[in-house]
C-alpha positions as CSV (number, residue, x, y, z in Angstrom):
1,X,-107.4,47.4,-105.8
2,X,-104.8,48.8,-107.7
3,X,-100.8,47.2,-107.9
4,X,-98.5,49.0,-106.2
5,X,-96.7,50.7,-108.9
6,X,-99.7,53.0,-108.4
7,X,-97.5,54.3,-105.1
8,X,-95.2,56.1,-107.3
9,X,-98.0,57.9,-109.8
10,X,-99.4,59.1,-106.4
11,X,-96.5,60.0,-104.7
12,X,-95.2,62.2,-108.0
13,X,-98.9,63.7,-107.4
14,X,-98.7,64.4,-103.8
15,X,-95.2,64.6,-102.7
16,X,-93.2,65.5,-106.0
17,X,-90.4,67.0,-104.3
18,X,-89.9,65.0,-101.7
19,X,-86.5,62.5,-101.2
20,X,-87.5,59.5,-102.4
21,X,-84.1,57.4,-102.4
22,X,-80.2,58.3,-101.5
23,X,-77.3,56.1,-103.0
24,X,-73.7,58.2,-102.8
25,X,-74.4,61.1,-104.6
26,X,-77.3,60.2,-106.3
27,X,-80.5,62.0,-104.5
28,X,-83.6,61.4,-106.2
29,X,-86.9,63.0,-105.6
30,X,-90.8,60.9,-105.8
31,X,-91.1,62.6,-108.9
32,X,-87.7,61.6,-110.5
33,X,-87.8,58.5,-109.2
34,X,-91.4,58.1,-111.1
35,X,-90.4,59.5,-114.5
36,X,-87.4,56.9,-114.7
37,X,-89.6,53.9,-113.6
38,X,-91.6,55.1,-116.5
39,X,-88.9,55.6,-118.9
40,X,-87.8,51.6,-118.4
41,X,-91.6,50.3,-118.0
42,X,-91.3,51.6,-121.6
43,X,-88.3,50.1,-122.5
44,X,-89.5,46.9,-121.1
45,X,-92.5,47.1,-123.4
46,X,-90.5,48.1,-125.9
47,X,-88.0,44.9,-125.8
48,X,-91.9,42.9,-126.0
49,X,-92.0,42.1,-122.3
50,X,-95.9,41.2,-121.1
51,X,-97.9,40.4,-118.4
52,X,-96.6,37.3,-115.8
53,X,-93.0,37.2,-117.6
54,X,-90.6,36.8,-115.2
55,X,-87.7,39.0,-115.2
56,X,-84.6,38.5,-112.6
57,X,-81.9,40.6,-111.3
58,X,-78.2,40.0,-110.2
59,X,-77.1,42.7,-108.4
60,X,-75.8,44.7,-105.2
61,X,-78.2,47.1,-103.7
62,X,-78.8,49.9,-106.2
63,X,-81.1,52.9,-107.0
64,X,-82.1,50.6,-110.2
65,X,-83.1,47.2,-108.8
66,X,-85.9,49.8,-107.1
67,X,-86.7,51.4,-110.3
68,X,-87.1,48.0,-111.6
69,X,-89.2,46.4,-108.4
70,X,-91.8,49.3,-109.6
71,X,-91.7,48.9,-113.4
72,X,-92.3,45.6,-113.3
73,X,-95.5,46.3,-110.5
74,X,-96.9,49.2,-113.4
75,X,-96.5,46.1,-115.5
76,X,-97.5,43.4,-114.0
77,X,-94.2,41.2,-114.5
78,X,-93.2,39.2,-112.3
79,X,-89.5,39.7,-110.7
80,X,-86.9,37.2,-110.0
81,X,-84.2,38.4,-107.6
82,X,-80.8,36.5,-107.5
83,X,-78.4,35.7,-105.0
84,X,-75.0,37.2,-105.8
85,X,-73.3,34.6,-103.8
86,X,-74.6,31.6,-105.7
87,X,-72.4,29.7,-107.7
88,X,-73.5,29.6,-111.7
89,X,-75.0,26.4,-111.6
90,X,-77.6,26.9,-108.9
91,X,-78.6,30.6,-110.8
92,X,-79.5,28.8,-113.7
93,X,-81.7,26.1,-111.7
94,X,-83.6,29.4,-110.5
95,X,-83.8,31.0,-114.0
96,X,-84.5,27.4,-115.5
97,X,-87.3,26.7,-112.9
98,X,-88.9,30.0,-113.3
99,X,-88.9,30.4,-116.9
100,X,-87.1,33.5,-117.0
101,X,-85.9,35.0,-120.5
102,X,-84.7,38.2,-118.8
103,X,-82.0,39.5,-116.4
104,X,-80.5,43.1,-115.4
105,X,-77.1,42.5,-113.7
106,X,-74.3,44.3,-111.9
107,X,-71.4,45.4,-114.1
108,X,-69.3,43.6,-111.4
109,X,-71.4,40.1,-112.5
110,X,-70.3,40.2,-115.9
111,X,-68.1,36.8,-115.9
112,X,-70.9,35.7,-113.7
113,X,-73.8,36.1,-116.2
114,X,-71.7,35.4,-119.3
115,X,-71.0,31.7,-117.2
116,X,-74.6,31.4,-117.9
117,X,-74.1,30.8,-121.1
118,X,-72.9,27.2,-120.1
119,X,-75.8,26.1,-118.6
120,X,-77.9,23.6,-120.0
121,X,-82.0,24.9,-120.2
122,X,-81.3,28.5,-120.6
123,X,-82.8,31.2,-122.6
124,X,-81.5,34.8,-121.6
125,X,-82.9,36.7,-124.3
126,X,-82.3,40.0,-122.9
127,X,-79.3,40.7,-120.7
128,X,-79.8,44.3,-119.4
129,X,-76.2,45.4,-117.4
130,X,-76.1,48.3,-114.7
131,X,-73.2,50.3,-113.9
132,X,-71.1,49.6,-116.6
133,X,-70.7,48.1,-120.0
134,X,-71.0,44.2,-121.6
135,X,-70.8,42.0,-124.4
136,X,-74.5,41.2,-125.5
137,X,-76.0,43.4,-123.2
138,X,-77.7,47.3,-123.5
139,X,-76.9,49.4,-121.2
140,X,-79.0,50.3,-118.1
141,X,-78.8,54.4,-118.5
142,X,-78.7,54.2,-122.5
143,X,-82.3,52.3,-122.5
144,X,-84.0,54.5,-119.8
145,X,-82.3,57.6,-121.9
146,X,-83.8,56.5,-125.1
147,X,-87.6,56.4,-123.9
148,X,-90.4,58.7,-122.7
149,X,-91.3,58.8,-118.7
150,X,-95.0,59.2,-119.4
151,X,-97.5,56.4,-117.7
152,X,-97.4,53.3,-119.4
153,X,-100.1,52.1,-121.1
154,X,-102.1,49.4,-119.2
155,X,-100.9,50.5,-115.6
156,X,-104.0,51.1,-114.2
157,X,-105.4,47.8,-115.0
158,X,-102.8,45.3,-113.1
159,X,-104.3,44.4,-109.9
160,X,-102.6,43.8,-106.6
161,X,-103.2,40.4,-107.1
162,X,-101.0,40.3,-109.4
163,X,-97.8,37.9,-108.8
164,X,-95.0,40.6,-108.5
165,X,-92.1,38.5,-106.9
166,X,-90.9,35.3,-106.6
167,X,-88.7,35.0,-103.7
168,X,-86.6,31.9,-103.8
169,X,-86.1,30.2,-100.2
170,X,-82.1,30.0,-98.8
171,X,-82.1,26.7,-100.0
172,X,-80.1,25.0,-97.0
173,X,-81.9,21.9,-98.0
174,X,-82.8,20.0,-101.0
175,X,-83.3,22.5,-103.7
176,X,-85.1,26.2,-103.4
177,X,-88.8,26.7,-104.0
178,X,-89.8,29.9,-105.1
179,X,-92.6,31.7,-102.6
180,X,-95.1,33.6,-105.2
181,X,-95.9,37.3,-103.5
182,X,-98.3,38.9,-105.0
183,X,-98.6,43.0,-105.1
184,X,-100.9,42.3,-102.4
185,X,-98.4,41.0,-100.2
186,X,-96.5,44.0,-100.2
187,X,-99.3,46.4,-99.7
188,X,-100.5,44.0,-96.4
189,X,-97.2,44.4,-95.6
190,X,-96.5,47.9,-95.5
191,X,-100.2,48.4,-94.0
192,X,-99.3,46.0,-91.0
193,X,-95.5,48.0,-90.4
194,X,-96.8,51.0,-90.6
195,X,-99.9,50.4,-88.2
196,X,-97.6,48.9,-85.7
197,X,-94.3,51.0,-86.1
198,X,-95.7,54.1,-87.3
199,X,-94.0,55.2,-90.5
200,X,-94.2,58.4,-91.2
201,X,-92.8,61.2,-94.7
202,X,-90.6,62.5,-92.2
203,X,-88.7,59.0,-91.7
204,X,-85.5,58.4,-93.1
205,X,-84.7,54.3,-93.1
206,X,-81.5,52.7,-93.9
207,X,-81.4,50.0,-96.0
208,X,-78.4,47.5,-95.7
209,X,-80.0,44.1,-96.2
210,X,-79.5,42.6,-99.8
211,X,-82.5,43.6,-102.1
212,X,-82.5,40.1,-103.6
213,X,-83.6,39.2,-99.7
214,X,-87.4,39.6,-98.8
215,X,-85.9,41.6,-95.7
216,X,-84.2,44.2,-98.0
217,X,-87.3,45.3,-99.9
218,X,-90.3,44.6,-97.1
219,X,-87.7,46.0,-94.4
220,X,-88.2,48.9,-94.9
221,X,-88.0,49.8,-98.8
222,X,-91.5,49.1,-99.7
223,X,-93.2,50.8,-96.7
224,X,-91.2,53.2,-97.0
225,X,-92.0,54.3,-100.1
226,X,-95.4,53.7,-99.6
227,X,-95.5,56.4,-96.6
228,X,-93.6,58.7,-98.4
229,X,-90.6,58.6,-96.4
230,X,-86.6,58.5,-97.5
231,X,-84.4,55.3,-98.1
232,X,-80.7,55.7,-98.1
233,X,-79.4,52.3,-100.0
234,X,-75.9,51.1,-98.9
235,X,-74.7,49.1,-101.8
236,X,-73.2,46.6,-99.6
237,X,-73.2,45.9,-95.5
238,X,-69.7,47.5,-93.9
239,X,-70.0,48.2,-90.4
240,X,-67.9,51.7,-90.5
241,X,-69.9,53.1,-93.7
242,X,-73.4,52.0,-91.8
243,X,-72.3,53.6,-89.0
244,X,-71.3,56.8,-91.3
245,X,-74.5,57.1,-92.5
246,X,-76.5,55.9,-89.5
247,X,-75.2,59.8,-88.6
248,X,-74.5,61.8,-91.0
249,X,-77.5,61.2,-92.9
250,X,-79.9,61.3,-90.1
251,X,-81.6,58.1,-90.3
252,X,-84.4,57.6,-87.9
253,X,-85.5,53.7,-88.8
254,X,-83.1,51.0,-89.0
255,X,-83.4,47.2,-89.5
256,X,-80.9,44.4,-89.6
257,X,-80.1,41.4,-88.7
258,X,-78.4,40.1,-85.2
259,X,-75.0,39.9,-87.2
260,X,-75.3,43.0,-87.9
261,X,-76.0,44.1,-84.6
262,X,-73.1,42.3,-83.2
263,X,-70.2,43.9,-85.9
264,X,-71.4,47.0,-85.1
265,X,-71.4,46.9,-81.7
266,X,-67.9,45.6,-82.1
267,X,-66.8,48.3,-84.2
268,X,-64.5,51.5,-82.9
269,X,-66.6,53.9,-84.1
270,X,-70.2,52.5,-82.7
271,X,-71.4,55.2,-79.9
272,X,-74.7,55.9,-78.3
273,X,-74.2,59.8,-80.5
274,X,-74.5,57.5,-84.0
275,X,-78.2,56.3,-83.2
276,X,-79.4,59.4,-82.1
277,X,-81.7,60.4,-84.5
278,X,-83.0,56.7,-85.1
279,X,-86.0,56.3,-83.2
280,X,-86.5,52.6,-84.7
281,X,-83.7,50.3,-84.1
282,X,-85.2,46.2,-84.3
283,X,-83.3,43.1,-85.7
284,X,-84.8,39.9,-87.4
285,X,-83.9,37.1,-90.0
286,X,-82.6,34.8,-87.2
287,X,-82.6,34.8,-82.9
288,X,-81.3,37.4,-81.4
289,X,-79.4,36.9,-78.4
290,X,-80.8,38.4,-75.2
291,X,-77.4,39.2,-74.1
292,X,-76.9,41.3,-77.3
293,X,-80.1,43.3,-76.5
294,X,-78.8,44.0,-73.0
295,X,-75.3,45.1,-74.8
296,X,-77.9,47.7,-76.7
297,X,-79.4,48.5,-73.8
298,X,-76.5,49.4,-72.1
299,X,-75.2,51.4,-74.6
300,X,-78.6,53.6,-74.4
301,X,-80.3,52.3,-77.2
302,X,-83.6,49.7,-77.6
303,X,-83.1,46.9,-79.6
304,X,-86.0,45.8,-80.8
305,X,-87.0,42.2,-82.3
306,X,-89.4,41.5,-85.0
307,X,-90.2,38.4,-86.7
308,X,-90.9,37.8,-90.6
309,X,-90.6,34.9,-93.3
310,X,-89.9,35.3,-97.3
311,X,-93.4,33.7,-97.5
312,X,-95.2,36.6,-95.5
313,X,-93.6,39.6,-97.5
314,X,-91.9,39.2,-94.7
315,X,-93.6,41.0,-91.6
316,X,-95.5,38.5,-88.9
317,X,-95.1,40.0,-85.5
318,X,-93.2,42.5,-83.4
319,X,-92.1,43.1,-79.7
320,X,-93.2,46.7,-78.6
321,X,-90.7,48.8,-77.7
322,X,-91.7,49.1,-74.1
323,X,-91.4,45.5,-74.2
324,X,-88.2,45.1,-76.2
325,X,-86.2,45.0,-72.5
326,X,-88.3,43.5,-70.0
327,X,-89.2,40.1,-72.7
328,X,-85.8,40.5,-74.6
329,X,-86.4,36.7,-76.2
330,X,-90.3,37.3,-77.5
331,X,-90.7,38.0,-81.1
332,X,-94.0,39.9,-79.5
333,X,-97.8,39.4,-80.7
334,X,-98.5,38.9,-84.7
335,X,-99.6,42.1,-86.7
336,X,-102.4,44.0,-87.4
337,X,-103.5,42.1,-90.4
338,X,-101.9,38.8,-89.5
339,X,-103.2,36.0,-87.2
340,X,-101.3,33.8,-85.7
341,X,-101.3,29.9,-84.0
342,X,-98.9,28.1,-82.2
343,X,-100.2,24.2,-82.5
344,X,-100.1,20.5,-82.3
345,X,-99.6,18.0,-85.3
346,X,-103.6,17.7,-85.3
347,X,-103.8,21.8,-85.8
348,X,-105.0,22.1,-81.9
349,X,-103.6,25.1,-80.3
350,X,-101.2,23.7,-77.4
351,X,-101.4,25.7,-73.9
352,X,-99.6,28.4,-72.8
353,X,-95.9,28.2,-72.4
354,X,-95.9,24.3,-74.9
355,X,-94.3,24.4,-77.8
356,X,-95.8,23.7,-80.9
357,X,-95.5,24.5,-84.1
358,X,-96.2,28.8,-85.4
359,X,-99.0,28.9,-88.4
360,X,-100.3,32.0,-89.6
361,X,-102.2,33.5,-92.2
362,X,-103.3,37.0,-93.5
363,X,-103.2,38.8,-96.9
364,X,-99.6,39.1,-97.3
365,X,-98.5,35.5,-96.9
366,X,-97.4,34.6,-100.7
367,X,-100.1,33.2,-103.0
368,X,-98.1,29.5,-103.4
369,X,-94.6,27.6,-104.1
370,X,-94.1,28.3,-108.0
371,X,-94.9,25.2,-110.1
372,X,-94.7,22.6,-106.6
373,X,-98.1,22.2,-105.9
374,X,-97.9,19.6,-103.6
375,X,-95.2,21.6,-101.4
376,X,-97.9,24.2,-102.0
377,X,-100.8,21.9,-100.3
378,X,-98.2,20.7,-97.6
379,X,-97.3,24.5,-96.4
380,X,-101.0,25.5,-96.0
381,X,-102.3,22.2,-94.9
382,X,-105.5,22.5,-92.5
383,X,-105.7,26.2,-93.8
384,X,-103.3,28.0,-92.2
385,X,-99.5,28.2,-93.5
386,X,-97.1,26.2,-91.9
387,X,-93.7,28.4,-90.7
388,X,-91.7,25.3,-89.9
389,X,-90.7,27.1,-86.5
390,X,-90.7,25.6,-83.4
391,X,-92.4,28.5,-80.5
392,X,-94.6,28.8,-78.1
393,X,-96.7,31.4,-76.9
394,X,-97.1,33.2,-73.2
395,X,-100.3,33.7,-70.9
396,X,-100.1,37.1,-72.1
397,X,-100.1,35.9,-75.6
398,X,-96.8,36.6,-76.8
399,X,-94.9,34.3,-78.8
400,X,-91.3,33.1,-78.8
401,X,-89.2,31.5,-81.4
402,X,-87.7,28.4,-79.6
403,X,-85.9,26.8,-82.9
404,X,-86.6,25.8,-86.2
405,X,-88.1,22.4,-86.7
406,X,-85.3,21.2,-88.9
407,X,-82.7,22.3,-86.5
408,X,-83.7,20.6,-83.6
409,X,-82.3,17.3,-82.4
410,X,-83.1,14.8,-79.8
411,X,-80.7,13.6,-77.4
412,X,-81.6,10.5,-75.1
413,X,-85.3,10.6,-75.9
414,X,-84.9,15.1,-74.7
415,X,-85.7,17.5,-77.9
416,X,-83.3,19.7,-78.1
417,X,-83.6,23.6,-79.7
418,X,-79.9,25.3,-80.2
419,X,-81.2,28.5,-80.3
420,X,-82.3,28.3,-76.2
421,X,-78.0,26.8,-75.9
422,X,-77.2,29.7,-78.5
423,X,-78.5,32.4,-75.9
424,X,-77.2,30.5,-73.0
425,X,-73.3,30.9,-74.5
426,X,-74.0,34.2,-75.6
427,X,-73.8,35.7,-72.2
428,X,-70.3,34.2,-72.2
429,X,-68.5,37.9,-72.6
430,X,-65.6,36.2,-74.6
431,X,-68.3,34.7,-77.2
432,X,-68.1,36.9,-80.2
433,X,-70.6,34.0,-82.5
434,X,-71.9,30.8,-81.6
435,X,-73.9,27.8,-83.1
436,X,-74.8,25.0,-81.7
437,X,-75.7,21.5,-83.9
438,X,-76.3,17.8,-83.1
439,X,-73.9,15.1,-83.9
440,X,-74.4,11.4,-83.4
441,X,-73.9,9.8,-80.5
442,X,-73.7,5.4,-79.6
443,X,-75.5,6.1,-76.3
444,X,-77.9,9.2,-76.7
445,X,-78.6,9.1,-80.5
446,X,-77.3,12.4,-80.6
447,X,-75.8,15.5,-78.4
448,X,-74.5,19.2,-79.0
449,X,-71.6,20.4,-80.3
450,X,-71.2,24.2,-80.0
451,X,-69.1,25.9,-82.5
452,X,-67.8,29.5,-81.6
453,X,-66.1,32.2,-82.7
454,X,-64.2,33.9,-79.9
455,X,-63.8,38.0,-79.9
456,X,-60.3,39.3,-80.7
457,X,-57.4,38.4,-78.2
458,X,-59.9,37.0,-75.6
459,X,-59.1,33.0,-74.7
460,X,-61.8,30.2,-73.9
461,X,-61.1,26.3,-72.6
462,X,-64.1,23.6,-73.8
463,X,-63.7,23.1,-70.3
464,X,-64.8,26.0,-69.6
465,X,-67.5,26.4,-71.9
466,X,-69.5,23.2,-70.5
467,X,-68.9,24.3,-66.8
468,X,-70.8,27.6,-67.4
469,X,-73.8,25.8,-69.0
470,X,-74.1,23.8,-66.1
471,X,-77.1,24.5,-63.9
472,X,-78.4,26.4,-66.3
473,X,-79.0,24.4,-69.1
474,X,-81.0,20.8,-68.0
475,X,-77.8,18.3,-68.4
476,X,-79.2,17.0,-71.9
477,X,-79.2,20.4,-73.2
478,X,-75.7,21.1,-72.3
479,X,-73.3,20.5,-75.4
480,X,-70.8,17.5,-75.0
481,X,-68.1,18.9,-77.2
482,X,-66.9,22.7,-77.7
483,X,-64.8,23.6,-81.3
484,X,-63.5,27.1,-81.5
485,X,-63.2,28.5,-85.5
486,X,-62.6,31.8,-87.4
487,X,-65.6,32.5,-88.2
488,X,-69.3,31.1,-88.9
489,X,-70.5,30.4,-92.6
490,X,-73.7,32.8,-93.6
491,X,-76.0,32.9,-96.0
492,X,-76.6,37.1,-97.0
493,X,-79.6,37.3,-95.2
494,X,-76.7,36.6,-92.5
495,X,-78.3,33.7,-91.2
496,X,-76.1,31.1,-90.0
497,X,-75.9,27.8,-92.1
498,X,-76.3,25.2,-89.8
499,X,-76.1,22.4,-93.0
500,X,-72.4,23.9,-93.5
501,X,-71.5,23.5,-89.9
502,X,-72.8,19.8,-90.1
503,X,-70.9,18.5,-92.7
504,X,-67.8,20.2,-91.3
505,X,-68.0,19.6,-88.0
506,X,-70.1,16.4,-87.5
């Protein structure tokens, strides 16, 4: 089978004219998008890139980083996405531990990538910069400009199991790995979302997760382009511009995560009239709060829930719309092309309703950990890969996400999942964020603190707090101590970072 960088050659073929992908004022049709992936596959063969080098990006969501997601698939390199809001040091342990010689940055990363230059173990020996103009590096419009947007030579022969991405893990413990997708992965993944969602040319997606995040290029970018649909890129999250373009530019598919999803809903302008077109509306990349899908709900629109890893491309399973009310809490039944297991520590599956731990496998979980094989052999131990989440599944075989393993804590003997205490304040209307996390304790080992964020001008007592959890949390569940803050610390993919809150607040 070929790599996916045979989408665009088809799509030029088939669907020429159609809107391929919006950014501001730039529109650009399937076959202008083509001819510039062509023009900088050239360039990259040009500047003596080959097969399996790894090539990175720093930079906010653009037009280019998708031309460059497809040149390197026509070429078989291998990409190596960056998180803009890591500091210089841990960016060169990813470009050290990947081997990477090459990197295309943001105009507004210049001091960034020219910090690089510090680090020990580096070898940047092409700097590529986008938008703009700096020292030691060609410009991103002047290279394309200077070559021909013909096929490149050797396109048809990388495979789609190729390795296409390496998708660094958040990192919230110990140092990142980096999860090896292969072409494969992607197709699997689009194959699965579009079976189970039903993608259409006609659908219009908006894409506001970061595009160094799995979400931002498997949800929906990728499948997207793979149906022949439109993706309007927002160069960075801002609830009043997403909600701009939610409108004006008739989206109909829309993913984010349950941060997201709360700023929005907390915004002046958010109405029922914004979503009206979008006939998709589902949130993943952490739990969502049932009380936030009833807020939706309310409002006249279906919040869906879907679940995904960077390690699975990132699509595992979604809750059917019909479902997304009536078991708000259930990440739903695995995909198409996805199995899925929720079992004991000697791999048996546990009975309805006991937790256990989620494994899965299918053909877009990534190939292996780049250069840790033993974490390799650890994650797909007995076969099947190993999520590290914490769920259980239903008699009617839907699964819910109770916690993460690493999250969890055990208080008096009790295990203890924050995300079930998470929900529980959420229905507190004066709760704008919460986060629950253990801290030690002389008689119980360890109990929960919440942390919350309060909405603007509302007032809460701890007191208060702990009362409302009682009788409907079991007493060990129930957080001992309350601390009220500004705001919670999130990683891009706007996950909460529970390692923050515990050496702050522990």
């Amino acid at each position: 089978m070929q790599g996916i960088g045979f989408w665009l050659t088809q799509r030029e073929k088939l669907s020429g004219d159609g809107e391929a992908l919006v950014q501001g004022e730039r529109r650009l049709t399937y076959r202008e998008l083509n001819r510039r992936v062509n023009r900088l596959a050239a360039w990259l063969l040009q500047a003596g890139l080959k097969t399996g080098d790894r090539c990175a990006y720093l930079a906010y969501n653009g037009t280019e980083v998708a031309e460059l997601i497809f040149a390197a698939a026509k070429l078989g390199l291998v990409l190596v996405p960056l998180n803009w809001r890591l500091a210089a040091k841990e960016l060169a342990f990813i470009l050290a531990d990947s081997g990477t010689e090459t990197i295309f940055f943001d105009a507004d990363f210049t001091k960034t990538v020219q910090g690089l230059n510090e680090e020990k173990g580096l070898s940047l020996k092409r700097r590529i910069v986008i938008g703009g103009r700096a020292a030691d590096a060609e410009p991103y419009e002047e290279a394309l400009a200077r070559c021909p947007d013909r096929e490149p030579k050797g396109a048809e022969t990388v495979g789609a199991d190729s390795p296409h991405i390496i998708m660094y893990t958040a990192g919230t413990t110990g140092l990142p790995k980096g999860a090896v997708l292969t072409q494969a992965c992607s197709f699997w993944n689009a194959v699965n979302l579009e079976l189970d969602l039903g993608f259409r040319p006609a659908d219009r997606d908006l894409l506001v997760l970061p595009m160094f995040h799995i979400g931002g290029i498997g949800l929906f970018t990728l499948p997207m382009i793979h149906a022949g649909g439109t993706v309007v890129i927002q160069r960075t999250f801002d609830a009043g511009e997403t909600l701009r373009l939610l409108q004006e530019e008739r989206i109909t598919l829309f993913f984010g995560v349950p941060a997201i999803f709360l700023f929005l809903i907390q915004h002046p302008r958010f109405s029922t009239e914004v979503f009206r077109n979008v006939r998709l509306v589902m949130s993943g990349g952490a739990p969502l709060p049932v009380s936030l899908v009833h807020r939706y709900h309310e409002a006249g629109i279906v919040l869906q829930q879907g679940f995904g890893m960077s390690e699975a491309a990132p699509s595992i399973a979604t809750l059917p719309k019909e479902l997304a009310l009536k078991k708000a809490g259930s990440i739903g039944r695995a995909l198409f092309h996805v199995e899925a297991r929720v079992v004991d520590r000697a791999m048996k599956d546990v009975p309805p309703n006991e937790v256990g731990e989620l494994v899965i496998r299918g053909p877009n979980v990534m190939k292996e950990y780049w250069n840790r094989p033993e974490a390799t052999a650890e994650a797909f131990a007995g076969g099947w890969f190993h999520s590290g989440d914490v769920a259980r599944m239903d008699p009617e075989g839907d699964l819910y996400i109770v916690d993460r393993k690493k999250d969890m804590f055990i208080s008096g003997g009790e295990n203890v999942y924050p995300a079930e205490v998470e929900n529980a304040i959420f229905e507190l209307p004066q709760v704008a964020e919460a986060a629950v996390i253990g801290v030690r304790d002389e008689k119980w080992g360890e109990v929960g603190r919440a942390i919350l964020v309060l909405k603007p001008g509302q007032a809460l007592t701890e007191a208060a707090v702990i009362e409302s959890l009682k009788g409907r949390l079991a007493k060990y569940k129930v957080p001992r101590t309350v601390v009220f803050t500004d705001q919670l610390p999130r990683n891009a993919a706007g996950k909460v970072l529970k390692n923050v809150l515990r050496e702050k607040f522990s």
